[in-house]
N, C-alpha and C positions, 0 to 999 in steps of 0.2 A: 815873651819869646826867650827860649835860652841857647845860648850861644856858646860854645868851645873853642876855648884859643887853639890853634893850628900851627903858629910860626911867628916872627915879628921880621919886619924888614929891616935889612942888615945894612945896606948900601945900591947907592944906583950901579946900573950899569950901561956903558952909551950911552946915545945921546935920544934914542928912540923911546924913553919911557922905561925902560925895564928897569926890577927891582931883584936886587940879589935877598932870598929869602933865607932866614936863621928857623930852618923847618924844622918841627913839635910833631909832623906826623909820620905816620909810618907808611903812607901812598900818596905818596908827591904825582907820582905821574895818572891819579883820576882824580885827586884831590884840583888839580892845576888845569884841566882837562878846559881849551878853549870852550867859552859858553857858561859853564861853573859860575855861579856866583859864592862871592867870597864879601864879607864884611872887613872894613879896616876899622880900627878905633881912633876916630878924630875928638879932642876935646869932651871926652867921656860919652861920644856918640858912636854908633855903631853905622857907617856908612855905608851900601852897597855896591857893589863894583860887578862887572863883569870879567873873567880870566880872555884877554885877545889871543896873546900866544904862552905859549910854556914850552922851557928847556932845559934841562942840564946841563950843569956850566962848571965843572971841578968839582962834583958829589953836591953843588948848589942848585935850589931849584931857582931858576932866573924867569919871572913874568911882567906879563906887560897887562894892561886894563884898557878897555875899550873908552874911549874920550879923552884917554890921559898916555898916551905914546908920543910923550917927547920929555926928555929929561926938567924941564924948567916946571911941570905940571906933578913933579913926584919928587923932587927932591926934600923936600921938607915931610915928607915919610920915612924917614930915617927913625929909626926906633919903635916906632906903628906897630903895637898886635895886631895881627891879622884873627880871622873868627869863620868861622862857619856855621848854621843854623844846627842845634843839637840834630834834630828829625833829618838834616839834610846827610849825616854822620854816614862812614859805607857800613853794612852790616860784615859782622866779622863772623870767622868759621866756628864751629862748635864747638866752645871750650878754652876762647880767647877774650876777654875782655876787656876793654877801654880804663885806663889808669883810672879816670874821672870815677865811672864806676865803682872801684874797687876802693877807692879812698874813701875812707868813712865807716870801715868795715870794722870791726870788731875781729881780731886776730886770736886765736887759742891755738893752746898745742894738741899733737894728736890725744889725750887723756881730758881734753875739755878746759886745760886750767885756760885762765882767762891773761894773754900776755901784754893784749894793751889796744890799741888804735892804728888803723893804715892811715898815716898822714900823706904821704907824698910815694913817688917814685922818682928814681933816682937812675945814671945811665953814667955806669962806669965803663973802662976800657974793657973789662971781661964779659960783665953782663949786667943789664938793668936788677935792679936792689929797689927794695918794700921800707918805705922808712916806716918803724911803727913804735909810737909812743906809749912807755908805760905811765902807771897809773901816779906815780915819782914826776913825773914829767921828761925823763931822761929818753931817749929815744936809742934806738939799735936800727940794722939794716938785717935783712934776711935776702939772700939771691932768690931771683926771681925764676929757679928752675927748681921742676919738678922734684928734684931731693928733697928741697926743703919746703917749697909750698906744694902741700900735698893735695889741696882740695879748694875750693870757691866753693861755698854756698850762697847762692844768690838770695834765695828766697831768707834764707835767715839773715842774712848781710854778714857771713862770717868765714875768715880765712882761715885755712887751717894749717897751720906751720910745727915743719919736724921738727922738735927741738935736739939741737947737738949738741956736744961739749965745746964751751966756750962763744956759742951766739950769741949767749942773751948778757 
């Protein structure tokens, strides 16, 4: 089974069980959706939970898990990746893709040359950045809007990035 980290638990909150979460996704309010199951990572195990309740709480997503609504049962979840089932993932619109996906990808610019590797994504104050490592080992960042990545190819595994004066 493969599994997608989602968020890691930040801190409790009350004394009812809830958990302030440090959310990795982009749809808190179906990802959280009571009923949902969600895995936690206990001791290199992936545990299942059920979502009881979900709410926003200061731009945090705040839940609670069926069994475990009372603070003395979640406290020691403090730093816990949380997970979801890859296949359980929501499908996204046409033209948008999951970081996970995209990481691993082979980066060129629009002429074919080859610039290097999508290692990670990145989420700065302006806008989420493509880390991607050249062949040196040194790495660069590319914004992750349409100016400069021009194309996904899925089927090839390859990004296609405008090259400008001064990115690389």
């Amino acid at each position: 089974m493969e599994y997608i980290a989602i968020g890691k638990i930040a801190t409790t909150h009350g004394l009812k069980g809830e958990v302030k979460i440090d959310s990795w996704s982009d749809f808190d309010e179906e990802r959280y959706l009571p009923g949902n199951r969600i895995f936690l990572e206990r001791d290199g195990k992936k545990v299942p939970l059920e979502v009881a309740t979900f709410r926003m709480h200061k731009n945090c997503p705040l839940v609670s898990f069926e069994g475990h609504q009372d603070i003395n049962l979640v406290e020691d979840w403090r730093g816990s990746v949380l997970y979801v089932e890859k296949n359980d993932r929501i499908e996204l619109p046409e033209g948008e893709d999951y970081a996970d996906d995209v990481i691993g990808m082979k980066a060129v610019d629009e002429e074919g040359k080859e610039l290097g590797t999508v290692t990670g994504f990145e989420t700065t104050l302006a806008q989420p950045v493509l880390r991607i490592k050249k062949a040196d080992g040194s790495t660069f960042l590319v914004p992750d809007v349409p100016f400069f990545v021009r194309d996904i190819k899925r089927k090839e595994r390859t990004v296609i990035i405008h090259r400008e004066e001064g990115l690389l």
